[in-house]
N, C-alpha and C positions, 0 to 999 in steps of 0.2 A: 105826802103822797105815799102809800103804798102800792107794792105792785101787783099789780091783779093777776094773777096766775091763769086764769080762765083765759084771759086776753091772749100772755103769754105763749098757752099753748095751742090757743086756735090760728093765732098767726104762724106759729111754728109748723103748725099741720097743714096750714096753707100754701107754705111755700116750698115744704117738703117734698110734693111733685112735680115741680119746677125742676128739682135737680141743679145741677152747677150752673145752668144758666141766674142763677141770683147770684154765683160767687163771680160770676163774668162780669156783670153789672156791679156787684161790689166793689171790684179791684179797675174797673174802668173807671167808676165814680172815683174814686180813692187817687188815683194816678194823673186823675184829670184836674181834680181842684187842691191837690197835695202832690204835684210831683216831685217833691224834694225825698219820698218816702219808695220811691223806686227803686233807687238803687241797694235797698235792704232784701230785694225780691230776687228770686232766679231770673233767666230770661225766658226757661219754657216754665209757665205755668199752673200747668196742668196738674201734677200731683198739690201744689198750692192751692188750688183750688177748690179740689176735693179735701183737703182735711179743713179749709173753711167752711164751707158747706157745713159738713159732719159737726163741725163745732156747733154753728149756728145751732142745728139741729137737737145736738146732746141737751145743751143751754136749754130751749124750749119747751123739751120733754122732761129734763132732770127739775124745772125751774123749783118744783116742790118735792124736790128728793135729795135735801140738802148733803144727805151720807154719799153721794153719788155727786151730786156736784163740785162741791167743796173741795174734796183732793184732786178731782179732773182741774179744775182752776189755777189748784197751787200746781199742779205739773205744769200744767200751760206756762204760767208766770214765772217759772224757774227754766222751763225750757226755751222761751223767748231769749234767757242772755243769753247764745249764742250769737243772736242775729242783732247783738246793742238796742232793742226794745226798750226805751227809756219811756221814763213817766209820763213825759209830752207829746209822743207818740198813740198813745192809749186815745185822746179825745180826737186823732183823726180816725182811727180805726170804728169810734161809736157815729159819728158824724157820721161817716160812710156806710155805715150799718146800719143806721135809721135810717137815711135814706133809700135806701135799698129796697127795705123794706116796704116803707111808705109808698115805692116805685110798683112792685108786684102786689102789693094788699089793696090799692086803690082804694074807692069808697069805703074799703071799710075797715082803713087809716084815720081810727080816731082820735081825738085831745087823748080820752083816755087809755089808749091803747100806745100812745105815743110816750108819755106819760111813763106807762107803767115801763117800756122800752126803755127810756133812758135811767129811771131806779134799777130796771135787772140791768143793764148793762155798767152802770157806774158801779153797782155793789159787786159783779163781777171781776170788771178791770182794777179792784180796789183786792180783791183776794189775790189776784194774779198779781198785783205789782208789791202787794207786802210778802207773798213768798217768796219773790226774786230779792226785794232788800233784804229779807233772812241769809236765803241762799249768798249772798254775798255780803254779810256781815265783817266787817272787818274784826271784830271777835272771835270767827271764825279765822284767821290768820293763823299760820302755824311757822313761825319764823325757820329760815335753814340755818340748821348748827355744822358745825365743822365735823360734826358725826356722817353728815351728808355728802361730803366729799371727799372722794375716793384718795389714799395716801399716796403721797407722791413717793416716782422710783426712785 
């Protein structure tokens, strides 16, 4: 299956005047049939929401502007370790994202629009979690020498 971009961006367009009422429902869906993933979350959610949203959104729009996607991704995926975003995490986050979706697109949530949803999102969550394994390569280690600490008095 490839992902149909047409599809992509007309659901993107659809639900883009919705506004954060579809990250309300994201993070309700998400917290209800996954709450072991709450406590990764602030308690006010409100700026959380809004840059889900936004993301959704960029994704949607960017889906065939790969020069524009592709770095947005690897930022995302490196800026996730803060919050311990591990690999297992990633298929609650698309579950509750297709759902979502499916929830405000109604009828015209189809196989192939569904489809093409879980291709853009797996090939997404798949850029974001190889630039956070980069981001913390243990190659990237830089051992402390005795140059590092300060001489004693």
């Amino acid at each position: 299956m490839t992902i149909n971009i047409q599809l992509i961006q007309s659901s993107g367009a659809a639900v883009k005047d919705l506004g954060v009422q579809v990250a309300e429902h994201f993070y309700d869906y998400m917290f209800t049939h996954f709450p072991e993933v709450r406590k990764m979350f602030p308690g006010d959610m409100t700026e959380q929401r809004i840059r889900l949203f936004n993301s959704v959104i960029l994704i949607a729009t960017s889906i065939d502007n790969l020069e524009v996607l592709v770095p947005y991704l690897k930022d995302l995926g490196i800026a996730h370790i803060k919050y311990d975003t591990r690999p297992e995490h990633y298929p609650i986050v698309g579950k509750s994202l297709l759902n979502t979706l499916k929830h405000f697109l109604g009828a015209a949530w189809t196989r192939e629009m569904a489809e093409s949803w879980v291709e853009a999102y797996n090939l997404a969550s798949t850029v974001c979690m190889e630039a956070a394994y980069e981001a913390m390569a243990p190659s990237r280690f830089v051992p402390v020498t005795i140059d590092d600490v300060p001489p004693a008095i």
